[in-house]
N, C-alpha and C positions, 0 to 999 in steps of 0.2 A: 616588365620582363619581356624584350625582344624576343627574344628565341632561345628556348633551354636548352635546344642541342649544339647552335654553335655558338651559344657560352661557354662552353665547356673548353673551348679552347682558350683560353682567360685564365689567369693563376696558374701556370701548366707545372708548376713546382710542386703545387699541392695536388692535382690531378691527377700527373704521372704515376704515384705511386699507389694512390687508391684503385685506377685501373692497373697496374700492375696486379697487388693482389686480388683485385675481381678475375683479372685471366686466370690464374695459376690455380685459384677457386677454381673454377669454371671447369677449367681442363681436368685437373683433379677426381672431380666428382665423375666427369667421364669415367675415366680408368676404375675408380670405386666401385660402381654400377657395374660395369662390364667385370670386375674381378668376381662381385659376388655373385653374377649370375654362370661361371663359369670359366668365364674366358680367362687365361694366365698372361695373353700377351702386352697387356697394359704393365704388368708386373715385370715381367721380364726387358720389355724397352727400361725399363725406370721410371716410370711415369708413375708410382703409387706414391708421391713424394709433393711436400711444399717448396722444393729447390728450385725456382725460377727460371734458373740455368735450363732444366731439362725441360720446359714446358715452350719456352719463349720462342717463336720464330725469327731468324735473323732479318730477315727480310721486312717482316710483320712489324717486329718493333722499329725498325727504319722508315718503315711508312707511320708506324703512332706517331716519333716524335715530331719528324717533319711536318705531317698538317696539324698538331697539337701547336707546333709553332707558328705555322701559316696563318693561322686565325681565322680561318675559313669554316674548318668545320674538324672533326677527330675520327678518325677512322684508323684502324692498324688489326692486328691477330695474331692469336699464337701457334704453337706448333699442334695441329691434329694428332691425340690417343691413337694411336694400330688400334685395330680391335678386329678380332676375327671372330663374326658370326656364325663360323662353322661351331664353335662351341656352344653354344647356348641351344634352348630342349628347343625352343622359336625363336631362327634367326628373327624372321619380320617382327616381333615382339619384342626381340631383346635390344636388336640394333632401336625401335622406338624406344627403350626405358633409359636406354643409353644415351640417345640423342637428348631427349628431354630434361635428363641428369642436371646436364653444364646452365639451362637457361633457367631453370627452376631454382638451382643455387643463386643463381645472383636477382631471381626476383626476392628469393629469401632474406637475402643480404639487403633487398632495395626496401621491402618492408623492416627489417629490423632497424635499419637508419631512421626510418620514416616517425616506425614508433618511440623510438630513444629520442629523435626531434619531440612528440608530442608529453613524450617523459617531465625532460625537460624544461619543455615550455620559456617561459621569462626569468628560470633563473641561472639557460645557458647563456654564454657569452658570444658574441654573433659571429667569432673565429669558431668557434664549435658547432653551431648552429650550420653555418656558410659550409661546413666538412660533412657534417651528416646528409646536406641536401645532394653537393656533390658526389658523394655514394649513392645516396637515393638514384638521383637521375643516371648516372654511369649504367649504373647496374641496371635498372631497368630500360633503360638503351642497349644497351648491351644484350639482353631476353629479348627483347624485340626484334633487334637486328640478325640475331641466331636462328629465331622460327620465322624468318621469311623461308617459305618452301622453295628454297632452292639447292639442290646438291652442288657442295657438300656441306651446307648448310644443315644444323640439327633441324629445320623445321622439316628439311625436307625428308630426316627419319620419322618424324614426328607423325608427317601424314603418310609415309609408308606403312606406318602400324595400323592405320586406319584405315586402307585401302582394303579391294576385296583379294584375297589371295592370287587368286588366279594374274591378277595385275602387277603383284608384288614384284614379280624379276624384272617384267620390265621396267619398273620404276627406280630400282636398284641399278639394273644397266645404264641407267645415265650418269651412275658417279663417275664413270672413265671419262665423261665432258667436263665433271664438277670443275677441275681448274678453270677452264675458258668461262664458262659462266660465273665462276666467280671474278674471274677478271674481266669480265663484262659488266656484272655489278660497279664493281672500282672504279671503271672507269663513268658508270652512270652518275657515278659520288659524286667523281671530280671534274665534270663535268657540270650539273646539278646539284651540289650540294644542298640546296632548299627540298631537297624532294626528301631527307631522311626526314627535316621538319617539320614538313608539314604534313606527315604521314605520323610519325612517332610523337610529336607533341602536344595532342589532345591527348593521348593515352595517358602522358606522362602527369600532363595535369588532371586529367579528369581523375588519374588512381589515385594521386598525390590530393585530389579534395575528401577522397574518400577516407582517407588514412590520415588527416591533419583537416579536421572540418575548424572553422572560427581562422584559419592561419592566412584568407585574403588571398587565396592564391587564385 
């Protein structure tokens, strides 16, 4: 196994869709989270929905398909939940439960493959077997790639929730950069592409021996 992250650009027929519904997961459980703690405006965008349509970014998925077909490596994104923290009893707590929401769902998703692989075992068929890993590894790429601390990255609500109050605004006042640093990221991708691998694929394999011991990985 060269490289689990830019394998994934490999088979892009069967890939596209598995990431498809890991985003729309993803973003979903945003809006979720944020509806139960208060906030209506997840609800009111349209965003409490499985309809792909509303989640997708035009842009985002223009950039999935294309380097899903470059072969290089997969990168793309969806559309960002509204969410106004003005609702919640603690913005700096909610916007973290919030953030945390989308990546925790798709390690959920990365273990439930993992274990339905270990279910399984020798008497799935290696098209089934090859689909579960492919979820596995998405999704937990995918959680990784989210809590890197950078806005408007969730990791970067993630450790806003952790910071000491007094810090908290000004940590938040850096989402008005979040676009430029995140096209700072993109462009570090493609630029780089080896750096999401070799930073993301010990993880991926060391979780993945955790969860499938005996499976040689």
């Amino acid at each position: 196994m060269t490289s689990v992250v830019n394998g994934l650009s490999l088979d892009v027929v069967l890939i596209l869709p598995v990431l498809l519904v890991s985003l729309v997961l993803h973003e979903l459980m945003h809006g979720v989270v944020a509806n139960a703690l208060g906030d209506p405006t997840p609800r009111a965008y349209g965003r409490l929905t499985l309809n792909p349509i509303k989640h997708l970014d035009p842009f985002g998925s223009l950039v999935l398909v294309v380097t899903a077909f470059s072969g290089n490596f997969l990168f793309g994104w969806a559309k960002p939940v509204p969410v106004n923290p003005a609702h919640f009893r603690s913005p700096q707590r909610g916007m973290m439960l919030v953030g945390a929401a989308g990546p925790l769902t798709n390690v959920a998703l990365a273990v439930a493959a993992a274990l339905v692989m270990r279910l399984v075992g020798p008497f799935g068929s290696s098209m089934a077997i090859g689909m579960l890993w492919r979820v596995y590894v998405l999704n937990l790429f995918l959680a990784l790639l989210n809590l890197i601390p950078l806005p408007p990255l969730d990791g970067s609500r993630v450790l806003g929730g952790v910071l000491p109050p007094a810090l908290y605004p000004q940590w938040a006042a850096l989402d008005r950069y979040g676009n430029y640093l995140f096209l700072g990221l993109f462009f570090v991708i493609v630029a780089r592409p080896s750096v999401l691998s070799s930073v993301f694929e010990p993880v991926l394999l060391g979780f993945a021996r955790l969860l499938l011991p005996g499976w040689g990985l």
